[in-house]
Structure formats: C-alpha cells, structure tokens
C-alpha positions as CSV (number, residue, x, y, z in Angstrom):
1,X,31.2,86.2,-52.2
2,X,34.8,85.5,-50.7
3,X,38.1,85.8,-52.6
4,X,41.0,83.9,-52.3
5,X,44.7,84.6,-53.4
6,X,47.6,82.1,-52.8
7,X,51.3,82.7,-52.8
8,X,53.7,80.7,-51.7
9,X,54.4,78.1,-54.7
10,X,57.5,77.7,-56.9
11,X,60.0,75.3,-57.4
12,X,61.9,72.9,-55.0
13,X,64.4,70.4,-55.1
14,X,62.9,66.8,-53.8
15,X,63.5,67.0,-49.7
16,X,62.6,70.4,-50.3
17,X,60.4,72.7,-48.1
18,X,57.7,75.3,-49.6
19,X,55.1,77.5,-47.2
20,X,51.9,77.9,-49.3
21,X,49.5,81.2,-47.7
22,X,46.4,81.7,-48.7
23,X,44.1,84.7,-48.0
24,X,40.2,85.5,-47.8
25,X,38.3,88.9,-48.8
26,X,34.7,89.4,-49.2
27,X,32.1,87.8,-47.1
28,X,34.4,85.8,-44.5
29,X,31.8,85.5,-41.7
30,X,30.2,82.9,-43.3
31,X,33.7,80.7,-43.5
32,X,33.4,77.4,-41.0
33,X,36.5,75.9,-42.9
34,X,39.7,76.0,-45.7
35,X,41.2,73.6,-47.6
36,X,44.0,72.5,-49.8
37,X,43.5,70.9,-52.8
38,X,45.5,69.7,-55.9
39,X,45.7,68.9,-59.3
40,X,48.5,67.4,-61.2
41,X,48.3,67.1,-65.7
42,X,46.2,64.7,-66.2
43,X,44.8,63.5,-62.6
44,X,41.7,65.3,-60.8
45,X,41.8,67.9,-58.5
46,X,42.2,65.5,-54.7
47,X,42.0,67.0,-51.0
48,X,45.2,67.6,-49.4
49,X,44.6,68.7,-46.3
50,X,41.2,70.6,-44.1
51,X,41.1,72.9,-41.2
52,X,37.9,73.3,-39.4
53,X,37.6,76.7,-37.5
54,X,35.4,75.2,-35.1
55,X,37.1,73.0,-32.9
56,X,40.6,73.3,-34.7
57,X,39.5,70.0,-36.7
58,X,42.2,69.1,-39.7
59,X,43.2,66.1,-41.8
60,X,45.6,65.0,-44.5
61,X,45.1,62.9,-47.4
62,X,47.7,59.6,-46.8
63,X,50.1,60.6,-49.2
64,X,50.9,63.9,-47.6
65,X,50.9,63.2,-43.6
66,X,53.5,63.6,-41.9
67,X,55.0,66.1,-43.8
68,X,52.4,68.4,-44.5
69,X,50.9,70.7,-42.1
70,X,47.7,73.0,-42.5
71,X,47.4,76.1,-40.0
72,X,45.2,79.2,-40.1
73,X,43.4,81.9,-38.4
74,X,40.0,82.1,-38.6
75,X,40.2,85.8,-37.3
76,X,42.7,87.1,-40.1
77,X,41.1,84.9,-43.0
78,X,44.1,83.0,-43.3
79,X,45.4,79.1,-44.2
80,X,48.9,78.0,-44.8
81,X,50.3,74.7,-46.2
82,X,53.9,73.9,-44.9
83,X,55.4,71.2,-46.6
84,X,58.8,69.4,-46.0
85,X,60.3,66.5,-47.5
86,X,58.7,67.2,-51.1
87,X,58.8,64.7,-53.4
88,X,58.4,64.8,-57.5
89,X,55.0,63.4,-57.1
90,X,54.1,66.8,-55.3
91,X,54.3,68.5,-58.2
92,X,50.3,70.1,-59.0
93,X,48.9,73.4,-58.7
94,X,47.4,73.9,-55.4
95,X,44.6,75.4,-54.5
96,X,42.6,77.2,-52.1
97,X,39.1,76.5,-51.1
98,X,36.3,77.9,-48.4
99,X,33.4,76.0,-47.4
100,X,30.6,76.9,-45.8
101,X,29.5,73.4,-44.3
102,X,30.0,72.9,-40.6
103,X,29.8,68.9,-40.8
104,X,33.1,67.5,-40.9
105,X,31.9,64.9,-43.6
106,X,31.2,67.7,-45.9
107,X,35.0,68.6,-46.0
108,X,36.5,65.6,-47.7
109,X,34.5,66.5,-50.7
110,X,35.5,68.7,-53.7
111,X,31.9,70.0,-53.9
112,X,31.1,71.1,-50.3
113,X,33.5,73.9,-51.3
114,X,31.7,77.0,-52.0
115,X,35.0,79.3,-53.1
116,X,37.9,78.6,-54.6
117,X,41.4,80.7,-55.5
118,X,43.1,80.5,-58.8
119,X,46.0,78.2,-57.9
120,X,49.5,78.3,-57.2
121,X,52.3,76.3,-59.0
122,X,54.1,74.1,-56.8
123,X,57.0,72.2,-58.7
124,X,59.3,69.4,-57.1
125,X,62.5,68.3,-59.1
126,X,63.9,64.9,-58.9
C-alpha cells in the first residue's frame, strides 16, 4: 500500500500562484509515476499533469500548459504542482495519484492509477 498527503491548496486571486506538494509512505519502490488530477462540482475527476520517474517523462492537459509545472523526486517520494496565472476555472480539488504502470499510455488514464490522496482545495477568485 502507498499513502499520499497533499498540502499546498487554498485560495488565490485569478493571476495568482499556488505550489501544491504531495508526499508518498508505504510501499514506494513499486512507484514508476505521480499525477495530478482534478475535480471541479459537478465535472469528473480529468488529468492535469504526469511525471514519469523513468526517463523524467511529463505532460499537461491543454488547459493548464504553460502555466503549470509538475516536478518530483522519485528518491524522496515527492510531486509538486506549481501553478501561475490561475484562473477561476482552476478552481477543483486536486489530487494526488501513484501508478504503478511503466507505459506511458497507461498515464493519461484515471484508472491506471493504483493510489490516490484525499485532495486538496484549490480555490481561484475572479
């Protein structure tokens, strides 16, 4: 089993920049990647952005690149989410997620993710 606890979220004026952390307990060593996801009222939880250990692989969803970045250390269990320029429709809870699938097809998919952490608030204001 792996844990995860975020931190990080809280409320931001649009333009606005917020550092989401996330960290892993438990069985790590079988971690090949973390993930942020989201979920607004009313819409399904949607990939924001992937980190691969091996190879350093990531991706964004559209909506979010350029002013999202995802960084991490495979070594101290650890994913961040910094994100600049926020706008209202940022507003979700985000959450953390650990896969176990090596195949970077695998990691655009809600359910090729094994673990997930209770979610953090993230609230933009217009």
């Amino acid at each position: 089993q792996v844990q995860l606890v975020e931190s990080g979220g809280g409320l931001v004026q649009a333009g606005g920049s917020l550092r989401l952390s996330c960290a892993a307990s438990g069985r790590t060593s079988s971690s090949n990647g973390m993930a942020w996801f989201r979920q607004a009222p009313g819409k399904e939880r949607e990939l924001v952005a992937f980190i691969r250990w091996s190879g350093g692989i990531t991706d964004y969803a559209d909506s979010v690149k350029g002013r999202f970045t995802i960084s991490g250390d495979n070594a101290k269990n650890t994913v961040h989410l910094q994100m600049n320029s926020l706008k209202p429709e940022d507003t979700a809870v985000y959450y953390c997620a650990v896969t176990t699938r090596l195949s970077r097809s695998y990691y655009y998919r809600n359910m090729s993710y094994e673990y997930w952490g209770q979610g953090t608030q993230v609230t933009v204001s217009s």
